[in-house]
MDTraj code that builds the backbone (N, CA, C; nanometers):
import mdtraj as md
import numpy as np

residues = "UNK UNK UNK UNK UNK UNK UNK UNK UNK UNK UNK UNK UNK UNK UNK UNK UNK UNK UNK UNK UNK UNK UNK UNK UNK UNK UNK UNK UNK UNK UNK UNK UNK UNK UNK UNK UNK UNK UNK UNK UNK UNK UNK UNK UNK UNK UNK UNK UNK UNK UNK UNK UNK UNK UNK UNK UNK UNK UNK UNK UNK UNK UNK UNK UNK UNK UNK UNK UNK UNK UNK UNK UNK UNK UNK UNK UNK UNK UNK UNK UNK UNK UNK UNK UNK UNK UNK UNK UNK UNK UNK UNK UNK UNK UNK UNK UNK UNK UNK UNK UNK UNK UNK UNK UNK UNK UNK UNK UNK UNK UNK UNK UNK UNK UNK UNK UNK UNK UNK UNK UNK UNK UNK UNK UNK UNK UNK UNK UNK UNK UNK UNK UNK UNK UNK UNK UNK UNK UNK UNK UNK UNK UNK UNK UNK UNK UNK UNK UNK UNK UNK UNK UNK UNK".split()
xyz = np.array([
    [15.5925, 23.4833, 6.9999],
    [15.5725, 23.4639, 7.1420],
    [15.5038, 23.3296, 7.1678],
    [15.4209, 23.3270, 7.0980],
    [15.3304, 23.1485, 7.0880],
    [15.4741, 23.0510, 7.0966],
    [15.5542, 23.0688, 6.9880],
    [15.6495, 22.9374, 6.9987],
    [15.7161, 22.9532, 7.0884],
    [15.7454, 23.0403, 7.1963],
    [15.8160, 23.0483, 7.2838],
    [15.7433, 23.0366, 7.3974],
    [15.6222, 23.0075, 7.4044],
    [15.5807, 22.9298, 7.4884],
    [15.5262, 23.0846, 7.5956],
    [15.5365, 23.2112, 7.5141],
    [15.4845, 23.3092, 7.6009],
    [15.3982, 23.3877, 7.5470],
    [15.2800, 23.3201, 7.5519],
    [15.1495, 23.4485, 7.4566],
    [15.0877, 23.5006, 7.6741],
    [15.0903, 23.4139, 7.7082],
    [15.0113, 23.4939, 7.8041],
    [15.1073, 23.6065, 7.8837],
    [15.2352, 23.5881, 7.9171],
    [15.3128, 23.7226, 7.9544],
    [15.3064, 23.8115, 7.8033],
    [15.3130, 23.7971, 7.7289],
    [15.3156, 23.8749, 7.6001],
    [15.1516, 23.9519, 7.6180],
    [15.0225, 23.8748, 7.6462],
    [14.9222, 23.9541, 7.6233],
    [14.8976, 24.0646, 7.7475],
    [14.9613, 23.9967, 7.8490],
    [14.9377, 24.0911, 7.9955],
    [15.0601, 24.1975, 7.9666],
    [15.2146, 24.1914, 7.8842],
    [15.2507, 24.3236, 7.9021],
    [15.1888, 24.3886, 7.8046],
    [15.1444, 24.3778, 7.6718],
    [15.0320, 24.4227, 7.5926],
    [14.9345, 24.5166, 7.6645],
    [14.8741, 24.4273, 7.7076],
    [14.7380, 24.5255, 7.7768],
    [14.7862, 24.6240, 7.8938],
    [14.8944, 24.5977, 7.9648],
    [14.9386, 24.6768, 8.0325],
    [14.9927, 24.8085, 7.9641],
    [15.0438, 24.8118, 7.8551],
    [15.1579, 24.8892, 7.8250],
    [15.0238, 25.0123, 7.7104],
    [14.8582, 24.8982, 7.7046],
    [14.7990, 25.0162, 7.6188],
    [14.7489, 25.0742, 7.7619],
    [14.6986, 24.9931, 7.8430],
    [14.6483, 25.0495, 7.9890],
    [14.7298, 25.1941, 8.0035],
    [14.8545, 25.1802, 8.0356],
    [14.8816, 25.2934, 8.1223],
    [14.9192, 25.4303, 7.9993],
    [14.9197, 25.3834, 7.8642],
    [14.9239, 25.5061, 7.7688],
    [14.7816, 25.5987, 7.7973],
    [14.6991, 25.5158, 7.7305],
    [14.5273, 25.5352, 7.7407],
    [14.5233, 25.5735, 7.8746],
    [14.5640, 25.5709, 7.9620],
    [14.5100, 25.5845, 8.1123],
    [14.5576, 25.7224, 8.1231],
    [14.6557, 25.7530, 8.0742],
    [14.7450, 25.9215, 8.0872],
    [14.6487, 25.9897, 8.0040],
    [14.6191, 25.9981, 7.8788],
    [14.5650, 26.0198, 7.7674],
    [14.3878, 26.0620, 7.7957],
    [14.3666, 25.9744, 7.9030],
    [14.2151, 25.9965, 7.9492],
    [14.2372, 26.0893, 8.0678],
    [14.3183, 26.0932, 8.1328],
    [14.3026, 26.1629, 8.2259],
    [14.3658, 26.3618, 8.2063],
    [14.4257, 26.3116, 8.0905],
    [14.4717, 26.4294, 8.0405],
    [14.3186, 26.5200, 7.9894],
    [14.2642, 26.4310, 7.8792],
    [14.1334, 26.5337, 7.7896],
    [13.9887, 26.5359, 7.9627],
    [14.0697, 26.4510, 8.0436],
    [13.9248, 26.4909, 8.1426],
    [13.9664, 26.5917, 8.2101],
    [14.1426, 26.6529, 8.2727],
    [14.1481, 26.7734, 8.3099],
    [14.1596, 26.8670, 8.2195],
    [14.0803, 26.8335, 8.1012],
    [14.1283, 26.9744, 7.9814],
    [13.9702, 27.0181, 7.9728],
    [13.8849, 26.9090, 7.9486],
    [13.7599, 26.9269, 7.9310],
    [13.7107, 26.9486, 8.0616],
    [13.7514, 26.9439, 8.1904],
    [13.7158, 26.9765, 8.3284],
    [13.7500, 27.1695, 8.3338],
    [13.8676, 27.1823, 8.2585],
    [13.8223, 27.3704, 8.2275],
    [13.8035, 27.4184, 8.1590],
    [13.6890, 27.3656, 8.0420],
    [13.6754, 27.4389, 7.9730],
    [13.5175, 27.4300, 7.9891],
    [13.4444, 27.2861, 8.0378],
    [13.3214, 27.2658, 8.0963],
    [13.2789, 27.3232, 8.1979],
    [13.3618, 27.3532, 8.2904],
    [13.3714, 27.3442, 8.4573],
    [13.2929, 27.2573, 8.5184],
    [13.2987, 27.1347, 8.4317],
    [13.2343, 26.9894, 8.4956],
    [13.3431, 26.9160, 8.5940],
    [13.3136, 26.8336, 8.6566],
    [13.4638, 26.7497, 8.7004],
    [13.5064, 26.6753, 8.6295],
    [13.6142, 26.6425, 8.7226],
    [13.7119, 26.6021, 8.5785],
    [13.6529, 26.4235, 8.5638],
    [13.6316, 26.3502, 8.7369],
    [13.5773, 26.2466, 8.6904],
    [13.4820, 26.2484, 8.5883],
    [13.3689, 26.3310, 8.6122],
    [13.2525, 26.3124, 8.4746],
    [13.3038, 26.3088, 8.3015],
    [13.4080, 26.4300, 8.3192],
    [13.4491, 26.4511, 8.2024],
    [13.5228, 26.3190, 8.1359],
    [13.6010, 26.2750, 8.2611],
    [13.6611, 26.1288, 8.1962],
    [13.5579, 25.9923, 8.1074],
    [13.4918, 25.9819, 8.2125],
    [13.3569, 25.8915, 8.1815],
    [13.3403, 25.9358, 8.0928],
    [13.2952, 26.0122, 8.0347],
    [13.2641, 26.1176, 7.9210],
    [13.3203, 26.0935, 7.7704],
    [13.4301, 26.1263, 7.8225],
    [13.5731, 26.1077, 7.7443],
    [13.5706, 25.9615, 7.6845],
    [13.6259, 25.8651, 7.7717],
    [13.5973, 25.7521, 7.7783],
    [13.5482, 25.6764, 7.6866],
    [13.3923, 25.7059, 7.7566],
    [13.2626, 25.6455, 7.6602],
    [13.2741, 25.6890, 7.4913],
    [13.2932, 25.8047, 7.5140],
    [13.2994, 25.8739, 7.3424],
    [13.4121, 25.8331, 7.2750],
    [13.5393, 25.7863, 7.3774],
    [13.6918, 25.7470, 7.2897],
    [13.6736, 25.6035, 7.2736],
    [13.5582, 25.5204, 7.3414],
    [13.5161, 25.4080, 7.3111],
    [13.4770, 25.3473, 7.1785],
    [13.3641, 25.4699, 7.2148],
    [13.2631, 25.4602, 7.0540],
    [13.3444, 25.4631, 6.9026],
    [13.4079, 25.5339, 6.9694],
    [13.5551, 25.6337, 6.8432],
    [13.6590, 25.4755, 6.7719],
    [13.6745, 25.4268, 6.8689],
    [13.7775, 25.3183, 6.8754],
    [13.6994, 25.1929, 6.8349],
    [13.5809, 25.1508, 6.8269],
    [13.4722, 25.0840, 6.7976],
    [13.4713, 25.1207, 6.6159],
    [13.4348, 25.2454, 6.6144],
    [13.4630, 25.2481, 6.4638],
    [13.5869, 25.2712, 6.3921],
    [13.6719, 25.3190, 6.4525],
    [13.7947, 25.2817, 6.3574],
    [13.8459, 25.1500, 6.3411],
    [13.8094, 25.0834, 6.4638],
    [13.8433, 24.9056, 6.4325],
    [13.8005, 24.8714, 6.3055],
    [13.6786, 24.9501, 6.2363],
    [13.6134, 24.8745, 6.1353],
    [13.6970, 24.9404, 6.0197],
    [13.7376, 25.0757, 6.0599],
    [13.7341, 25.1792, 5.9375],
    [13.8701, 25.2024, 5.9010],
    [14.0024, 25.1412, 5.9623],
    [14.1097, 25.2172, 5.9941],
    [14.2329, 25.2525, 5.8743],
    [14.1699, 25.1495, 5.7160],
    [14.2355, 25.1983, 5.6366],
    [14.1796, 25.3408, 5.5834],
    [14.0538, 25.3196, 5.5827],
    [14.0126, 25.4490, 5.5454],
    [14.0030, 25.6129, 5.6087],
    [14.0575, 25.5922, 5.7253],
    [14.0726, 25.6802, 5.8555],
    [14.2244, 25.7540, 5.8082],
    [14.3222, 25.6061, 5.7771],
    [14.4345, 25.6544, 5.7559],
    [14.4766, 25.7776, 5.6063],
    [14.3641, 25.6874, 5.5288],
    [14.3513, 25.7304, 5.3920],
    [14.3271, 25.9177, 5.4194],
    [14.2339, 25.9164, 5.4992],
    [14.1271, 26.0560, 5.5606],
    [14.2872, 26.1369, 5.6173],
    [14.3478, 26.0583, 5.7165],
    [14.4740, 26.1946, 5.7048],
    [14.5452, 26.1740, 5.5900],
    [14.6228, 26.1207, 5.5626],
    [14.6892, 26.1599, 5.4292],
    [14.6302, 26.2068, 5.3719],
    [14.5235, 26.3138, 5.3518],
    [14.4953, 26.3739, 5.2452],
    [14.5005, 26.5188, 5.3430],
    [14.4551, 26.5292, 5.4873],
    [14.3813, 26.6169, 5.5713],
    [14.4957, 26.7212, 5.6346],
    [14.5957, 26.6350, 5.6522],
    [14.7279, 26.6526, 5.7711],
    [14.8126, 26.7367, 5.6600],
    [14.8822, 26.7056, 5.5924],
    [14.9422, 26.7433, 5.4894],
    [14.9279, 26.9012, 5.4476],
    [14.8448, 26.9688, 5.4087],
    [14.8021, 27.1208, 5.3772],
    [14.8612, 27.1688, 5.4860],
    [14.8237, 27.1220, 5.5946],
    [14.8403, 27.2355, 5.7246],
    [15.0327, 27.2931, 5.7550],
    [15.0901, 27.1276, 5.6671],
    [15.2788, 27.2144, 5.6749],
    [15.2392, 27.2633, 5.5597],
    [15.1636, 27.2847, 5.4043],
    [15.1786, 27.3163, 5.3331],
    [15.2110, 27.4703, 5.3547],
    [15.0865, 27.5134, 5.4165],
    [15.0402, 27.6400, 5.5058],
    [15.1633, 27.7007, 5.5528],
    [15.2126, 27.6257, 5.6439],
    [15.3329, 27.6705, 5.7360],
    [15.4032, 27.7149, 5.6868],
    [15.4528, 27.6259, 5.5807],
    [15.6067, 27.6438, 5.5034],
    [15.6162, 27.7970, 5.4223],
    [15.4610, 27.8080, 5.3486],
    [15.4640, 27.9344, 5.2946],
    [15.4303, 28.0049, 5.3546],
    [15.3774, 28.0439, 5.4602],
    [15.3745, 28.1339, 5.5495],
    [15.5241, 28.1996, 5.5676],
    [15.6106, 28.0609, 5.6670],
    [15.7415, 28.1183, 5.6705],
    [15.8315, 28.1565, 5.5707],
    [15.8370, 28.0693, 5.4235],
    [15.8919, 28.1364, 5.3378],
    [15.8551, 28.2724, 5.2543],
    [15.7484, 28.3368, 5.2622],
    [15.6467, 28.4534, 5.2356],
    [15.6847, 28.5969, 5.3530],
    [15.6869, 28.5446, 5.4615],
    [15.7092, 28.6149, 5.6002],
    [15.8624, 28.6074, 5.7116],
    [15.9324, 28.5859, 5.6695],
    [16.0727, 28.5826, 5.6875],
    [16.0744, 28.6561, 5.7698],
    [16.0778, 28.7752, 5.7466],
    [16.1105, 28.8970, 5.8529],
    [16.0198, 28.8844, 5.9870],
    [15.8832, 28.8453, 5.9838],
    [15.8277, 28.8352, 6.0982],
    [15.9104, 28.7186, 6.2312],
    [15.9463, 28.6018, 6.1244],
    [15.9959, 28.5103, 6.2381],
    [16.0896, 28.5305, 6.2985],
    [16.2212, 28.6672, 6.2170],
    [16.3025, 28.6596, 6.3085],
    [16.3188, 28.7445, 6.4296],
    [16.1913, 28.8750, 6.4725],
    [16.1712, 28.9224, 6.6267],
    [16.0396, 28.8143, 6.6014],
    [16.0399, 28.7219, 6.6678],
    [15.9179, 28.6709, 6.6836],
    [15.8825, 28.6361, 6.8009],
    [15.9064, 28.7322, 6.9218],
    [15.8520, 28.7250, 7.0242],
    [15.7145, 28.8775, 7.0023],
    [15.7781, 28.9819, 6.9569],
    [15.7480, 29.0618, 6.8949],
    [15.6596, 29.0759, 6.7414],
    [15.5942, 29.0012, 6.7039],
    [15.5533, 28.9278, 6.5794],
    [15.3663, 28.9858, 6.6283],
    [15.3164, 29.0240, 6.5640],
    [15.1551, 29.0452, 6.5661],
    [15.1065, 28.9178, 6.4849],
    [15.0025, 28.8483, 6.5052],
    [14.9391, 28.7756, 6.4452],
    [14.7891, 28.7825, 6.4528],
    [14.7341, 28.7917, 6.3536],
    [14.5719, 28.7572, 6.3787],
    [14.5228, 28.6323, 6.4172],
    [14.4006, 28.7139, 6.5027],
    [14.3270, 28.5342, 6.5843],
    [14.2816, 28.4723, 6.4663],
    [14.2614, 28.4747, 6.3894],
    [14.2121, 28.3893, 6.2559],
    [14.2185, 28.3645, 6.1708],
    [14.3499, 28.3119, 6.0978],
    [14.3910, 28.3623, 5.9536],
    [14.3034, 28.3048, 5.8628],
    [14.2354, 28.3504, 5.7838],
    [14.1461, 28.2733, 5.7146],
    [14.1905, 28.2575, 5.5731],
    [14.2702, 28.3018, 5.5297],
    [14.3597, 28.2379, 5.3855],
    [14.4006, 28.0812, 5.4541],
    [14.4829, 28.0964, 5.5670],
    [14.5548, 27.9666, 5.5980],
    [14.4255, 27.8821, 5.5913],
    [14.3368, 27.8761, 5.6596],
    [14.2043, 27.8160, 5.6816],
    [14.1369, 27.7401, 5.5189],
    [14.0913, 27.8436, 5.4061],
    [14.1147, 27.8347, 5.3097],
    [14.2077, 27.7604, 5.2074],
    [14.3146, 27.8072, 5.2798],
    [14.4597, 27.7002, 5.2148],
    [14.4298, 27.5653, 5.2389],
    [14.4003, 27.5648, 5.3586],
    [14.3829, 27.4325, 5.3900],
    [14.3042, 27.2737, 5.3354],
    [14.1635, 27.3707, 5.3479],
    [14.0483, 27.3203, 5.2729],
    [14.0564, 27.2872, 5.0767],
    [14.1362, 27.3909, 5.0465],
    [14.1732, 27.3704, 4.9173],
    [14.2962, 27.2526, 4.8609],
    [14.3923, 27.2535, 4.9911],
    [14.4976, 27.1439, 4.9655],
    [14.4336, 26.9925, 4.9658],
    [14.3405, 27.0103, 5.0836],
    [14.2272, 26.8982, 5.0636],
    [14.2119, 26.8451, 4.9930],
    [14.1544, 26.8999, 4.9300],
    [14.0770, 26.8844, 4.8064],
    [14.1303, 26.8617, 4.6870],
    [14.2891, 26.9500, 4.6612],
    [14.3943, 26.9095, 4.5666],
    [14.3913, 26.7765, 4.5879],
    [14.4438, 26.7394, 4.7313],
    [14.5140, 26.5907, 4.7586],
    [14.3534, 26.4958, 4.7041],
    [14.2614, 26.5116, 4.6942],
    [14.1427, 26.4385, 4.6965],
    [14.1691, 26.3885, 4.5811],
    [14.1554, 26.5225, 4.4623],
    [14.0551, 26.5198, 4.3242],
    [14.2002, 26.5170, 4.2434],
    [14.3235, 26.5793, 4.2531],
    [14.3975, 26.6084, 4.1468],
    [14.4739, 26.4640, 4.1635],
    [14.4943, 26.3873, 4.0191],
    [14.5710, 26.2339, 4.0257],
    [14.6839, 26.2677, 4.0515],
    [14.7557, 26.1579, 4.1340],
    [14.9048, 26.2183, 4.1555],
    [14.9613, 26.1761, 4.2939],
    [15.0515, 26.2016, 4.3508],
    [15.0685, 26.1577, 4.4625],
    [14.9947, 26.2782, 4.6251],
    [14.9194, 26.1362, 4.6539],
    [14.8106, 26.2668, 4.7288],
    [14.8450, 26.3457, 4.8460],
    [14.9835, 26.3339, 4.9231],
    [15.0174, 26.4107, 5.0275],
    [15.1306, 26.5073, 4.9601],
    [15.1302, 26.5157, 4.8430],
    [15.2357, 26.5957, 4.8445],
    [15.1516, 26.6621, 4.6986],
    [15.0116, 26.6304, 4.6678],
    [14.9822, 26.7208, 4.5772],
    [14.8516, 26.8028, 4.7040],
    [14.8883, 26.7926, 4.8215],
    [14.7901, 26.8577, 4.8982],
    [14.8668, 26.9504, 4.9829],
    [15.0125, 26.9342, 4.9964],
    [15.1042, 26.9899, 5.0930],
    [15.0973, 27.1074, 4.9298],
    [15.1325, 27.0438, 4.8217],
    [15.1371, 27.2015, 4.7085],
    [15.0561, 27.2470, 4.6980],
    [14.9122, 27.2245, 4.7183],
    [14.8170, 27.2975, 4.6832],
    [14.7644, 27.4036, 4.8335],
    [14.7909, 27.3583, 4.9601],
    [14.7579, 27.4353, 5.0360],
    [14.8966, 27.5647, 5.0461],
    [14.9811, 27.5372, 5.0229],
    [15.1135, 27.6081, 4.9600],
    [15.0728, 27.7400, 4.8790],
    [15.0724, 27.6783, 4.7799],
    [15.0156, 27.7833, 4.6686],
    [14.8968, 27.8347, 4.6606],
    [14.7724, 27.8009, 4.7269],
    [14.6616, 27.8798, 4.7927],
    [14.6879, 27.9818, 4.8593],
    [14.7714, 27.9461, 4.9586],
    [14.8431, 28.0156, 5.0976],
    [14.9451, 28.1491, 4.9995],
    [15.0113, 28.1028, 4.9310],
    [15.0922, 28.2104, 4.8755],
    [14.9893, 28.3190, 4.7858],
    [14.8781, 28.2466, 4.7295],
    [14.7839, 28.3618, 4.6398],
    [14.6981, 28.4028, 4.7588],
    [14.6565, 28.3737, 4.8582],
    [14.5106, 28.4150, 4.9040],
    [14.5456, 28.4941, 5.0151],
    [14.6557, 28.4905, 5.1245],
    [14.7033, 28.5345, 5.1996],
    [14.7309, 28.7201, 5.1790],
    [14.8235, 28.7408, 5.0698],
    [14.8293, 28.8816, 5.0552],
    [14.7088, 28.9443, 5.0050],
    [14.6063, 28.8888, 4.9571],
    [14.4954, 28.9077, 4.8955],
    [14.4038, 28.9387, 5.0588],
    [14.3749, 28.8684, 5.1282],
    [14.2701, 28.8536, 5.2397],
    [14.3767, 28.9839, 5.3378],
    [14.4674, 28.9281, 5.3720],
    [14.5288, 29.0028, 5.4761],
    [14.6445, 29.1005, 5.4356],
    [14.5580, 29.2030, 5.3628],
    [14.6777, 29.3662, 5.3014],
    [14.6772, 29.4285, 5.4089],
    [14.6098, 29.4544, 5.5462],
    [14.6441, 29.5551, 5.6515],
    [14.7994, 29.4759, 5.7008],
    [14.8057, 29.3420, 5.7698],
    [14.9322, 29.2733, 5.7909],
    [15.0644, 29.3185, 5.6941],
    [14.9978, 29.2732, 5.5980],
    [15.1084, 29.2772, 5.4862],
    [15.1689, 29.3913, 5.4914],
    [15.1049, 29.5310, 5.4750],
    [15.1209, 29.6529, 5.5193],
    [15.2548, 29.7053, 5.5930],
    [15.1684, 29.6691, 5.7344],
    [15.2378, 29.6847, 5.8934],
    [15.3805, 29.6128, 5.8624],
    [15.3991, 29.4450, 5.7990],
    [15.5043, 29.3889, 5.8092],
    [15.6265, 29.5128, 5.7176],
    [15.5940, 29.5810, 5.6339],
    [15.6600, 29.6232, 5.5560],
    [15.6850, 29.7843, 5.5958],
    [15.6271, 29.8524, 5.6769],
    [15.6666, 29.9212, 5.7639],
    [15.7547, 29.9366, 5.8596],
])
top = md.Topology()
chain = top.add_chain()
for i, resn in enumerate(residues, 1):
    res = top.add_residue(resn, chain, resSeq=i)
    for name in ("N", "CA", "C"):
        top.add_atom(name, md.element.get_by_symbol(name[0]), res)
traj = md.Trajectory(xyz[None], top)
């Protein structure tokens, strides 16, 4: 854009184009945090704001290591999924009709453990964390939750 003689239309649609993302984005977590606070939503924005400021302040500094932090974090949670659905078949297909507990705490577990695979075990780290929350999920699940398991097989 410099050699073309256009950095300043280049920086104004720039700032425009983060303006009106960020601008949806703030006004979204201030009517989310406006019901769950029952603050208003202006305060909540300011709020918001200031704290997505601070947030954005340090990832400027931090952002390979942020990225590093999901690839290890994000990953477990399809690990989770996948064996869930391949484990539970029959539930997904009435799955309007499907019981679920408010808390699965194997998946939770799974999770924290794929972590930690992806952390500590050498290897490639999103896909030794997607197997390890996997195979957590496949041992800990029928183990924690036998009343489910039960009912599904009824």
């Amino acid at each position: 854009m410099i050699a073309q003689g256009l950095l300043i239309p280049a920086i104004i649609v720039l700032g425009l184009n983060i303006w009106t993302t960020n601008e949806n984005a703030l006004y979204a977590s201030g009517l989310g945090f406006s019901n769950i606070t029952g603050r208003s939503s202006t305060t909540m924005s300011i709020i918001n704001g200031l704290v997505g400021t601070l947030f954005a302040l340090w990832l400027y500094n931090n952002f390979v290591g942020w990225l590093t932090f999901l690839s290890t974090a994000i990953p477990p949670i399809g690990g989770v999924i996948i064996a869930d659905f391949i484990l539970n078949r029959k539930r997904y297909h009435d799955f309007t009709n499907a019981q679920f507990k408010e808390v699965n705490w194997a998946g939770i577990i799974a999770v924290a453990i794929g972590v930690a695979a992806g952390k500590f075990i050498p290897g490639i780290v999103p896909l030794n964390a997607v197997l390890g929350g996997a195979i957590c999920y496949a041992v800990l699940n029928p183990i924690l939750n036998k009343k489910t398991a039960i009912a599904q097989e009824a």
